[in-house]
N, C-alpha and C positions, 0 to 999 in steps of 0.2 A: 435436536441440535447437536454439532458435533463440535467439542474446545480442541483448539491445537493453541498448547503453550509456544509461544516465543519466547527469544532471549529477550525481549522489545515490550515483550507484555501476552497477549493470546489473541485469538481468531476465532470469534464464534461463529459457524456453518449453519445457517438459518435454511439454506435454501442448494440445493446442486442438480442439477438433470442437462438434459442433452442440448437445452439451449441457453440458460444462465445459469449466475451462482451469487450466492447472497448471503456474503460477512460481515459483521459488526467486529472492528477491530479497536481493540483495549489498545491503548500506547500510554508506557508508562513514563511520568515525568524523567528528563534527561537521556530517555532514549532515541535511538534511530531505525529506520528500518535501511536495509542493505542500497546502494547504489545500485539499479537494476533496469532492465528495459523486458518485454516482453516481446516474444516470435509474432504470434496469434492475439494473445488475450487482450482484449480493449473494454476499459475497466471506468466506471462514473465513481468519484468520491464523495462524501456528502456528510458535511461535519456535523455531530449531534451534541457532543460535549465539548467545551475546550476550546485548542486553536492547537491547530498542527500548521506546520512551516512544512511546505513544501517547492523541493525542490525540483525545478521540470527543466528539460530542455523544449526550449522554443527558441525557434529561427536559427537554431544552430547553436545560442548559446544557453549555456547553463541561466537559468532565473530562480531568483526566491520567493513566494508568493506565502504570506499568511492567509489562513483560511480558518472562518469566525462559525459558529455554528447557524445553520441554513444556508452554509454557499456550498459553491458543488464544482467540481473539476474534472474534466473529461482525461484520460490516459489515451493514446491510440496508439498502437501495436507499434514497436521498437524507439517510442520515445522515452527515452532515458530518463530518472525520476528517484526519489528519494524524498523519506518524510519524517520530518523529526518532532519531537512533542518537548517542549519547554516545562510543560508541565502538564496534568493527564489529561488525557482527551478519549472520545469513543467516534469515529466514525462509521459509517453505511459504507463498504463498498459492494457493488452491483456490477457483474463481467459474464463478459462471453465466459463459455466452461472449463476452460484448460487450466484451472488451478495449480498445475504443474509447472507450466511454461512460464519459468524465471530465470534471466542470463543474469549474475549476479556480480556485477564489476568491483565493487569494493562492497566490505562487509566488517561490521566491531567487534563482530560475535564470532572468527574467524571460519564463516559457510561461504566466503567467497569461490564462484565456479563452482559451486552445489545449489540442488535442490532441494536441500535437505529444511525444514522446519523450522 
């Protein structure tokens, strides 16, 4: 398993090869992750601890959706998204491979317009 620290918490790498990828991501209470939308990558979420607040665009506009442990949310490629944790949480995410491929529009940890970690 491979950890990449975030400013947000970390990202453990359970799983990466030519057709998916498979993180368990730590979010630490009162953090955020970056406003961001993906080119390619289309990503399933799926709460295991906690409640993350996420923020999705659907139908054009921005929404806020809490997510309880055992609900799951689908991403598809360039919809805009953002997820915050009130207090700590672990979710599953499961995505096509491009780990890479993140346009980052606003960010707290100032990597906005990076793909930096």
């Amino acid at each position: 398993m491979r950890v990449v620290p975030k400013p947000w918490g970390r990202e453990e790498i359970f799983a990466e090869n030519e057709r998916y990828a498979g993180k368990l991501l730590h979010l630490s209470a009162g953090h955020s992750l970056s406003l961001q939308y993906h080119e390619r990558k289309d990503e399933t979420l799926y709460v295991l601890e906690g409640e993350v607040v996420l923020l999705v665009e659907e139908d054009g506009q921005m929404r806020e959706r809490r997510l309880q442990p055992g609900e799951s949310y689908r991403i598809r490629p360039r919809v805009k998204h953002r997820m915050r944790a009130d207090r700590p949480c672990v979710l599953v995410e499961v995505s096509s491979p491009e780990l890479d491929d993140v346009v980052r529009l606003e960010d707290l940890y100032g990597r906005e317009g990076t793909t930096a970690p």
